[in-house]
PAPA-361290 format. One record per residue: x, y, z of N, C-alpha, C, O in turn; chain; residue in three letters; residue number from 0. Coordinates in nm, 4 decimals, decimal comma. Each point is the difference from the previous one (the first is absolute). Example, Ala and Ser with C-alpha at 12.3 -4.5 7.8 and 13.67 -1.06 7.14 Angstrom:
PT   n.east  n.north     n.up  ca.east ca.north    ca.up   c.east  c.north     c.up   o.east  o.north     o.up cadena residuo num
PT   1,3190  -0,5690   0,7800  -0,0890   0,1190   0,0000   0,0900   0,1200   0,0000   0,1036  -0,0019   0,0665      A     ALA   0
PT  -0,1386   0,1069  -0,1385   0,0820   0,1190   0,0060  -0,0770   0,1090   0,0730   0,0509   0,1108   0,0169      A     SER   1
This chain:
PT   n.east  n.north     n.up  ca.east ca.north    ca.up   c.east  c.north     c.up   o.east  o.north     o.up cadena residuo num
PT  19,1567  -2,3166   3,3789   0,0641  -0,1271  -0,0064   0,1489   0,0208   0,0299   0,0720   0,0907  -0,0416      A     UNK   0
PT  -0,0380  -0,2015   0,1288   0,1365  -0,0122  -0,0166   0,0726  -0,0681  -0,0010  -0,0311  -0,1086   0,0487      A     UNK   1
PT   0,1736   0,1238  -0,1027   0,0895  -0,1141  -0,1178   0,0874  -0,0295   0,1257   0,0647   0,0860   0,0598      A     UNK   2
PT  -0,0708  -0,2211  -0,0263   0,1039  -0,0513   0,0695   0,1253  -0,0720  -0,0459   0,0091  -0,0964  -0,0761      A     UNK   3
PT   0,1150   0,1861   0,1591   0,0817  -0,0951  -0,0575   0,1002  -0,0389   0,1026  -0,0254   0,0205   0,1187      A     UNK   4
PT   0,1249  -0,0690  -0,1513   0,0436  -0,0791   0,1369   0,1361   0,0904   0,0133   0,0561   0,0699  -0,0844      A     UNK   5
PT  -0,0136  -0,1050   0,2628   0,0893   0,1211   0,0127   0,1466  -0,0753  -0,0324   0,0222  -0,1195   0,0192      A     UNK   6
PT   0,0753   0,2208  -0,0746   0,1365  -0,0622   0,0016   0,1091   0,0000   0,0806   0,0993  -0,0727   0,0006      A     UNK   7
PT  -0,1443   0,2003   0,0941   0,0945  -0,0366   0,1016   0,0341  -0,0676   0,1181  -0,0991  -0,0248   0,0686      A     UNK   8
PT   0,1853  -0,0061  -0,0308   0,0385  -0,0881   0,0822   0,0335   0,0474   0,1266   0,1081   0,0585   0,0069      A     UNK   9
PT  -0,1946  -0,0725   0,1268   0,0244   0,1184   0,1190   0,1455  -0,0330   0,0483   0,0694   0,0867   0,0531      A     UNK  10
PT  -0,0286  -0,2062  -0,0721   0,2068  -0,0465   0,0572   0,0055   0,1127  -0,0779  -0,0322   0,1112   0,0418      A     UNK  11
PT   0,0718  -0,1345  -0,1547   0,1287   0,0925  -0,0898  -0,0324   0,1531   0,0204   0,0889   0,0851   0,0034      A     UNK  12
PT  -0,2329  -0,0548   0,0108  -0,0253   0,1419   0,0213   0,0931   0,0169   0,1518   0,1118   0,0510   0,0070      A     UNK  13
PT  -0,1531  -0,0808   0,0530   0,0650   0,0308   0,1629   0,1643  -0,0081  -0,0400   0,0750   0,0895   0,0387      A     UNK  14
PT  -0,0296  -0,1915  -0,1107   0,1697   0,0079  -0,0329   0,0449   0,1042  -0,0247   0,0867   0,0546   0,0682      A     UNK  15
PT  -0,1640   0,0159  -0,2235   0,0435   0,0846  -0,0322  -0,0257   0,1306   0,0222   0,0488   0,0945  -0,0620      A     UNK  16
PT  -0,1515  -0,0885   0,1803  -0,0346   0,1528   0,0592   0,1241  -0,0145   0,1387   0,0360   0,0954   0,0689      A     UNK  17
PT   0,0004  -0,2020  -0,0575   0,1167   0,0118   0,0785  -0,0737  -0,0632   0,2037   0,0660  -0,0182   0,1023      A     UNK  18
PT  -0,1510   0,0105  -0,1155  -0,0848  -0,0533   0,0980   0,0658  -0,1503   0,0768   0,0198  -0,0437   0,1134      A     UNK  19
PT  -0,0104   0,0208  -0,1906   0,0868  -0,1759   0,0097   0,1255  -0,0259  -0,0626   0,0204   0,0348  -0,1163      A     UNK  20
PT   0,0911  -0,1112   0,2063   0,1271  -0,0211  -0,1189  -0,0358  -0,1702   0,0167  -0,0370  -0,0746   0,0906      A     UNK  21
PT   0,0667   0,0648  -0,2140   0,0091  -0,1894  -0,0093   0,1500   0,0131   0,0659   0,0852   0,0883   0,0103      A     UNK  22
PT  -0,1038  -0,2515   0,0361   0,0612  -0,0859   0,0708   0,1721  -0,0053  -0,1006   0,0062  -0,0401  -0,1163      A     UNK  23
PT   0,1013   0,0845   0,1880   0,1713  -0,0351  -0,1004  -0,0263  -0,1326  -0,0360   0,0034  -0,0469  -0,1138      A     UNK  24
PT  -0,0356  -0,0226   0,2411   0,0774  -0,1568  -0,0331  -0,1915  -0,0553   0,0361  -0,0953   0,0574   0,0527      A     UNK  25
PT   0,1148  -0,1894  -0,1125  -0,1166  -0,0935   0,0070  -0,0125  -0,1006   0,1176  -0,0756  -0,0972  -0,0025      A     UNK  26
PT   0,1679   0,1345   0,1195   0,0077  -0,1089   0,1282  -0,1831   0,0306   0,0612  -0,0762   0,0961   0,0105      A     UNK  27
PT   0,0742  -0,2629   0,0201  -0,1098  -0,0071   0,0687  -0,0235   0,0374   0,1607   0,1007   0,0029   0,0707      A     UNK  28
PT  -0,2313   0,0261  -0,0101   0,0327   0,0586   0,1255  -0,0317  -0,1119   0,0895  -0,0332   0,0126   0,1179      A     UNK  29
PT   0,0477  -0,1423  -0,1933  -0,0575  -0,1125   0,0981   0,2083  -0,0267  -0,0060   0,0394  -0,0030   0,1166      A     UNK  30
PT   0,0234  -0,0059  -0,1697   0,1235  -0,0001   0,0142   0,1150   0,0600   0,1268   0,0993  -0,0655   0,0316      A     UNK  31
PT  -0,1244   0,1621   0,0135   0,0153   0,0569   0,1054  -0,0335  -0,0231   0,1085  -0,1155  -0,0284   0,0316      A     UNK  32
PT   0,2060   0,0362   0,0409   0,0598  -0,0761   0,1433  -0,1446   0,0451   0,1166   0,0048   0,1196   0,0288      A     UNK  33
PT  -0,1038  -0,1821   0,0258  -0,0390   0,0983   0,0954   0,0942   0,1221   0,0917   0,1042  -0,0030   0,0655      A     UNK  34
PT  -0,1706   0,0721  -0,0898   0,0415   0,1522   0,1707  -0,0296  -0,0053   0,0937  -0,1169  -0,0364   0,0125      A     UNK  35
PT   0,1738   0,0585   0,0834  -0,0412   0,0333   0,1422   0,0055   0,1691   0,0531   0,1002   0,0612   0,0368      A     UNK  36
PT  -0,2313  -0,0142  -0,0459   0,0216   0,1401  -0,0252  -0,0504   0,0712   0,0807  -0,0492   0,1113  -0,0187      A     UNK  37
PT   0,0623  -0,2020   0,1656  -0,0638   0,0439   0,1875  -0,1229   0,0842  -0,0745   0,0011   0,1229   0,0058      A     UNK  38
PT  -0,1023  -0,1904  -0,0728  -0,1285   0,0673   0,0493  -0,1223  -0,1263  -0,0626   0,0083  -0,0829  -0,0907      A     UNK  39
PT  -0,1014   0,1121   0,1733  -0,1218  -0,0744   0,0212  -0,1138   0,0470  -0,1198  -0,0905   0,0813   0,0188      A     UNK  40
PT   0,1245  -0,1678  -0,1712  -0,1144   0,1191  -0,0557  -0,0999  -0,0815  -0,0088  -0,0603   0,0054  -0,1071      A     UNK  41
PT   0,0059  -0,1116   0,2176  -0,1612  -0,0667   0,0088  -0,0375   0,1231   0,1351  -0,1104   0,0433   0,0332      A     UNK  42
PT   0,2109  -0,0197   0,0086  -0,0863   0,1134   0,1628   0,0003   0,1264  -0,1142  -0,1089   0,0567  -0,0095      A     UNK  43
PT   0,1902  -0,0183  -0,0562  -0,0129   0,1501  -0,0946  -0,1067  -0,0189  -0,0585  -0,0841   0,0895  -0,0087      A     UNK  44
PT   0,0631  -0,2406  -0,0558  -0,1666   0,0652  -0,0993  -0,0799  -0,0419   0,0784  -0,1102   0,0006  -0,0549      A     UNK  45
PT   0,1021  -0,0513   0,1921  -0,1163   0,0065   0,0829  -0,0271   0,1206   0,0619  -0,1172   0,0354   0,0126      A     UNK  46
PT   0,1918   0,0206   0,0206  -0,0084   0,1225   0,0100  -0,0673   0,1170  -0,0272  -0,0533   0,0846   0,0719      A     UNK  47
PT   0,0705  -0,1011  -0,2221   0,0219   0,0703  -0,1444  -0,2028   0,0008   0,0468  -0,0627   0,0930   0,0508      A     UNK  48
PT   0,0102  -0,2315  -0,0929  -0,0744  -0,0729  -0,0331  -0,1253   0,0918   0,1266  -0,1080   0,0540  -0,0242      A     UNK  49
PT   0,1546  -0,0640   0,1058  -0,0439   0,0403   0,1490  -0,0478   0,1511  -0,0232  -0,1062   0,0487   0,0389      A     UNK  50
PT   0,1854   0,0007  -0,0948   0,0168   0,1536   0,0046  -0,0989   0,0305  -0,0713  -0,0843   0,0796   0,0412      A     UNK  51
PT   0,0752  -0,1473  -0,1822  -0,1088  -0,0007  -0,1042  -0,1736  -0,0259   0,0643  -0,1046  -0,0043  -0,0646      A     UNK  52
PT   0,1202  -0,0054   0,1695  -0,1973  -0,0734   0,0321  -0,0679   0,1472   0,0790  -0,1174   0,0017   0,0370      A     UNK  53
């Protein structure tokens, strides 16, 4: 038999504190930010991508 019990950790805070992930300084949203123009095509990159995969 076996005793189930429920788990306590939390996989965010594990990854924080193994250093895996840094939280965010500030709380700005990323819908806030200005679009980029960053000369590249990434609907032809993941078609591509996509292509390569078959």
């Amino acid at each position: 038999m076996a005793r189930l019990v429920p788990i306590d950790s939390d996989t965010w805070d594990d990854m924080v504190v193994s250093g895996r992930v840094i939280v965010a300084e500030d709380d700005a949203d990323i819908v806030d930010e200005p679009p980029g123009d960053y000369d590249v095509d990434a609907s032809a990159v993941l078609n591509t991508m996509r292509s390569e995969e078959r």
